[in-house]
N, C-alpha and C positions, 0 to 999 in steps of 0.2 A: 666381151672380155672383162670389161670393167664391172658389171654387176655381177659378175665370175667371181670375179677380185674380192670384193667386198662382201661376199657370203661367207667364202670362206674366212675373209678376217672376222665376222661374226661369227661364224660355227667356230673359232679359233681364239673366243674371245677372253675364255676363260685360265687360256694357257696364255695368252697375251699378258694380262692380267699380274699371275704369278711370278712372267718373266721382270715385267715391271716392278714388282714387289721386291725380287731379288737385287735389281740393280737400285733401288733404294739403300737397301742393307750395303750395299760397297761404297765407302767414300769418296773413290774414286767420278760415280756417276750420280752420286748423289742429289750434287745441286745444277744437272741440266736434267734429270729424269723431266723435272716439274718445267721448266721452262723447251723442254719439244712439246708438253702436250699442250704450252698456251699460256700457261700460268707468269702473268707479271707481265705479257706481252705489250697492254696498253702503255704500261710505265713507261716502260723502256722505248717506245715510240713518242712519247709525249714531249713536245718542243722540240720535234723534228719535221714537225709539217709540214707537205709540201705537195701540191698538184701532180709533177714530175717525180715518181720515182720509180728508182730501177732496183729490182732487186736481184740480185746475183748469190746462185748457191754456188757452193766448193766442197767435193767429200771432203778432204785430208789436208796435208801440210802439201803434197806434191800440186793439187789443184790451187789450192789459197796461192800458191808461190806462181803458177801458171797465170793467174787470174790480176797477178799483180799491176803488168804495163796497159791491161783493157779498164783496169778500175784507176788507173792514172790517165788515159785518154780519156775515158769519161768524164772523170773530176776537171778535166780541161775545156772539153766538150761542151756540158751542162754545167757550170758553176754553180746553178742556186738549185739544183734539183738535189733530190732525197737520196742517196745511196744508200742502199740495204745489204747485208753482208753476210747472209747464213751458211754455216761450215758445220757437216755433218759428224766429227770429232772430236775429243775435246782437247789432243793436241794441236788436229788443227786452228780449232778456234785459241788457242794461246799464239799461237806462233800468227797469227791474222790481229789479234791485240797488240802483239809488237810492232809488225809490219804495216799493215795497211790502214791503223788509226787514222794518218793524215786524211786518207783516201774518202773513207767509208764513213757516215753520219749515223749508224747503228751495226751493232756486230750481233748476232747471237744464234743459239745452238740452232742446229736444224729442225725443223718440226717432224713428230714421226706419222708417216703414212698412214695414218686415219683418217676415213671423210671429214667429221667433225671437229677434228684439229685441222688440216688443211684447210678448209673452208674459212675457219676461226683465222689463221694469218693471211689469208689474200681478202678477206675481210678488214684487220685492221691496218694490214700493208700496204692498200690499194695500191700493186703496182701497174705502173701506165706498160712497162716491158719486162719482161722474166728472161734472166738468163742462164744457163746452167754449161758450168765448164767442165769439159772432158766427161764425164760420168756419173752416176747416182742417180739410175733412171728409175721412178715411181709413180705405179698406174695414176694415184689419186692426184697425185702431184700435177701432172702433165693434163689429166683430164677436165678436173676441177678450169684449169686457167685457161685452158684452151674453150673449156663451153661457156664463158665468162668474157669470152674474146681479147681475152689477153696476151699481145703477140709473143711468142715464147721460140728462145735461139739457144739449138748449142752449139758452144763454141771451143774452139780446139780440140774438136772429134779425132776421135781414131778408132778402128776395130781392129784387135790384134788377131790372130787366127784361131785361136780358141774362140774368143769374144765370138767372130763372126759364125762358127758352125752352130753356136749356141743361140745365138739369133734364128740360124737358118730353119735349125731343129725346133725348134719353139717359136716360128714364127707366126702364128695365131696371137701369141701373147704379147710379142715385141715389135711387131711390125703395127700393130693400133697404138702404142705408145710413141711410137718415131713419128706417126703420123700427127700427133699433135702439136708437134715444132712447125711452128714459121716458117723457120728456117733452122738449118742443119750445116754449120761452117766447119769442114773437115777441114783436117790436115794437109792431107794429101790426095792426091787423083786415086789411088787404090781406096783410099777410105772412103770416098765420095761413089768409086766405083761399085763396092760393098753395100754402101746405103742401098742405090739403085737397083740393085741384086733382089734385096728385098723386098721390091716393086714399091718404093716411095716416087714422089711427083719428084720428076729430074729440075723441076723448075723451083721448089725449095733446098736442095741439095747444090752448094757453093765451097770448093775446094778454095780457099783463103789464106792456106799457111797457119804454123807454128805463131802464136802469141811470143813465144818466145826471141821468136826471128828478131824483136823491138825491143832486148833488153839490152843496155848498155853498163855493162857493171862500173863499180865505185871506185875500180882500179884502174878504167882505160875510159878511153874518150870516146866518142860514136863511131869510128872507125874499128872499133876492136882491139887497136892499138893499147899495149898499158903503157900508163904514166907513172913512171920510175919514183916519183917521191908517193903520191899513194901507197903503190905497192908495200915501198919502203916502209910507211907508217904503218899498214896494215899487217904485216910481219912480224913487226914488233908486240903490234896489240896480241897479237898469237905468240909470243912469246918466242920467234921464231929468230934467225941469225938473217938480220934483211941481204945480207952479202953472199948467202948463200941460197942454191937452187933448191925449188921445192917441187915435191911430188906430190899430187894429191888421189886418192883413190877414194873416189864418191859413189854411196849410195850402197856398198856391198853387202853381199849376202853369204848364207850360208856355207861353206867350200872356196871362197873365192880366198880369203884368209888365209889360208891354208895354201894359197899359192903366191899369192902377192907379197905374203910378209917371207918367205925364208929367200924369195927373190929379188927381195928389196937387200937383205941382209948379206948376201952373198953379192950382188953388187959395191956395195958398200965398200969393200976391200981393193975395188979398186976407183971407185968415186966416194971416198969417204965424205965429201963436202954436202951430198944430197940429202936434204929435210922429207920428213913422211910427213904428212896429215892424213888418218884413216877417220871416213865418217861410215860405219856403218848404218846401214836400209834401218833396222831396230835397234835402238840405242841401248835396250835389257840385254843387247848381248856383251857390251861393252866389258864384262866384267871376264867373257871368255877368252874374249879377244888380248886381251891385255894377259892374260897367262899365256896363252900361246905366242904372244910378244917373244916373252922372256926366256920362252923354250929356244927361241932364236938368236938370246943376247942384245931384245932390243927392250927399253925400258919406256913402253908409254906412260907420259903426263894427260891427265884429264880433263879436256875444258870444262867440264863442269864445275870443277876445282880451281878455275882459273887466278880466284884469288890465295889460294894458298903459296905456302914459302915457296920457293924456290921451281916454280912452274913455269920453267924458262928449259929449249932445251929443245933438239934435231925432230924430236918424234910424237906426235900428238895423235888421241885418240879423241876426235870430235864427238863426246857422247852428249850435245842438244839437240833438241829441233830448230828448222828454221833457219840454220848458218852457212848449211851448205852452197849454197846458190852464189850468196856473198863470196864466201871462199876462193872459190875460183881462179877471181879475178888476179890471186896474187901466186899461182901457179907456174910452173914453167914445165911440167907436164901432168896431164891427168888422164886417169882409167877409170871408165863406167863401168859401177857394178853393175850386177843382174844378165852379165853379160859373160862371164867365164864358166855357170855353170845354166843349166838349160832356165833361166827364168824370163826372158826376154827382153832384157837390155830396159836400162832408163835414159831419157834422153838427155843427148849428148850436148844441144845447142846451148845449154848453160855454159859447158867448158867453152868450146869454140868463139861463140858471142862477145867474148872477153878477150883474146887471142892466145886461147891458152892448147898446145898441140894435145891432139886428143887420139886415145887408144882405145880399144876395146877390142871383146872377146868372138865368137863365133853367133851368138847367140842373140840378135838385136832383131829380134823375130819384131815384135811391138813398135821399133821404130825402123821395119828396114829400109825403105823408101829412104830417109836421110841419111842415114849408113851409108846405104849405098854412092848415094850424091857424096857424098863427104869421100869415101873411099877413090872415086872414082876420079872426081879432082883433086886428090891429092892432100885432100886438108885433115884426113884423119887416117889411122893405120889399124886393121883387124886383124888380131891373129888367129891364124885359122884353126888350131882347137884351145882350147884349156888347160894344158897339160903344164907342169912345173917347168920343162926343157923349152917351152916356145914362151912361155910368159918371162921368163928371165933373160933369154937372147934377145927378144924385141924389148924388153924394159931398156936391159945392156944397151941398146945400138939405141937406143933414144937419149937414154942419158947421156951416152958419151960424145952425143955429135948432136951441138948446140945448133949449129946452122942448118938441119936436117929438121930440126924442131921449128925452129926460124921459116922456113919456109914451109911448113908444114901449114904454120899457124896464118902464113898470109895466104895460102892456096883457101885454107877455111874463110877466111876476111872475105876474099872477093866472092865466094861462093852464097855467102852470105848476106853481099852488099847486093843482090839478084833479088832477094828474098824479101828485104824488108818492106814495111809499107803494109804488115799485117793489121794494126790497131787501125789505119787508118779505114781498110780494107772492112776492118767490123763496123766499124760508125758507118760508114756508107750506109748499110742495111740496117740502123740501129736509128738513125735520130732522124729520119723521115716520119718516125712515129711520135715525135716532139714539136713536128712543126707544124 
């Protein structure tokens, strides 16, 4: 499969080539074009040296933000070892320059799947273990380190059910790829079940939980509990009325706007005191989203405009990367996009992890196994389709009955307090190759 692989990116080399030449011309990809194929590599490794290093890739901003409480176990773990940081976007790798600076002893673009660029960074990288979270599986990638005997793990797998028929169907080409992982740390027992499916060794395949299960936001204590003057402070920095309740609706997409904002607005009349924060999945849509606001009579402020006059005020349109996560913590309910119209739900344990009661739509195909658990105990509410008439009753009876929310959010706490112990759960499998 592999020498499959790479003829074709030879016979393909000329339109590779051109593609490359285009994304020079935008200035957008300009200045990582040259640094995925290698270019400046030594630099930026130089008085970073070290015997022990681990390098960890992330596609996006949603992986970098996953990859967050494993690259702060580690930093605890290994003190004096190398951490590597590659992130295959170039939002993501901003939003990883914010956040995980502390973490990571080098950040940079991902290399693109070429032998001879691959080669060229597990060359100057020398990592002692490769890690790869959630996705961004590439032949050369995974072959090159694994015949190099470089133990390589992913972590915080999941296959959603497209993912997995597309494996199924193509499994000549994806099941030698899976096969070069160490190990394979799913999510959940379906995902672990999936792998197996695909005739992988069940003795590399380790269901470990959600990375996220270990995140404690900035608003609440390890309990999930939040702490009232955080919150407090955190509201403000948004520009928000700390005295009053907030809603947040994270992650949405296309359609879902369209239902959440004139149901927010028609509540409203009778809980006027309720704050919105909306983070749209793409932040380029920010500019539609906010005229559709106003077809409703509601007026978003811009975080991106955070410093401008008078950006104080009930209704915020989160158009950054990178904030969402944070957010959360200072909620008093939230709704998962990707989840009202068929896109497969984004995960939920960000809201809940913070104690913040958590909703969503029909559609959490991607995370149902947690869905479910959350539903099931009580610590989360799914409405059963998408439609404007059920997303406005369930928003209604959430807003207006605090202690239904209250207890929603502790049914989620303890179900949660089951779960943790994931970070520790990867280092197990992780620093036996350090000692």
């Amino acid at each position: 499969m592999f020498l499959l692989y790479n003829a074709l990116t030879l016979l393909l080399s000329p339109l590779l080539l051109l593609a490359l030449g285009a994304a020079l011309l935008r200035t957008k990809y300009r200045c990582r074009v040259p640094a995925r194929l290698g270019f400046g590599l030594h630099e930026k490794l130089q008085g970073k040296a070290g015997t022990n290093t681990v390098w960890v890739h992330a596609l996006s901003v949603g992986e970098v933000t996953s990859a967050q409480p494993l690259l702060r176990g580690l930093r605890a773990a290994l003190p004096e070892a190398r951490l590597v940081l590659s992130v295959g976007t170039r939002s993501g790798e901003q939003v990883a320059r914010e956040q995980l600076a502390d973490y990571c002893d080098v950040i940079l673009a991902a290399p693109y799947d070429l032998y001879p660029v691959i080669s060229h960074f597990i060359r100057r990288i020398k990592p002692r273990v490769f890690i790869l979270v959630e996705t961004d599986f590439w032949p050369n990638w995974l072959h090159v380190s694994a015949r190099r005997g470089i133990p390589t793990y992913l972590v915080n797998g999941r296959i959603s059910a497209a993912s997995f028929t597309k494996y199924q169907r193509f499994a000549y080409f994806f099941a030698p790829m899976f096969r070069c992982f160490s190990g394979l740390c799913m999510q959940t027992k379906a995902d672990a079940a999936n792998m197996e499916k695909l005739g992988l060794d069940p003795k590399r395949i380790h269901t470990l939980g959600n990375l996220k299960f270990d995140v404690a936001g900035p608003a609440a204590d390890s309990s999930g509990t939040s702490d009232p003057d955080k919150t407090k402070k955190m509201r403000q920095e948004y520009g928000f009325d700390p005295a009053a309740p907030l809603f947040i609706c994270g992650s949405t997409h296309k359609g879902e706007e369209e239902l959440l904002l004139p149901a927010y607005a028609a509540i409203l009349k009778e809980a006027p005191q309720w704050q919105l924060l909306l983070a749209p999945r793409q932040v380029e849509r920010a500019e539609s989203i906010a005229l559709m606001a106003a077809q409703h009579g509601l007026q978003f402020r811009r975080r991106s405009l955070a410093g401008a006059d008078g950006n104080n005020g009930p209704v915020l349109l989160l158009d950054t990367l990178g904030e969402l996560a944070g957010c959360y913590a200072m909620a008093d309910l939230a709704c998962i996009g990707g989840s009202l119209v068929p896109f497969g739900g984004h995960n939920p344990v960000e809201a809940v992890a913070v104690g913040v009661a958590t909703c969503f739509g029909p559609h959490m195909d991607d995370f149902s196994e947690i869905a479910a658990e959350l539903v099931a105990c009580g610590g989360a509410l799914q409405m059963e389709k998408g439609s404007l008439a059920i997303v406005e009753k369930e928003l209604r009876h959430l807003m207006l009955h605090e202690e239904e929310r209250r207890r929603m959010a502790q049914a989620a706490a303890a179900w949660l307090e089951g779960r943790r112990g994931v970070i520790k759960r990867h280092l197990d499998l992780i620093m036996p190759h350090f000692q």
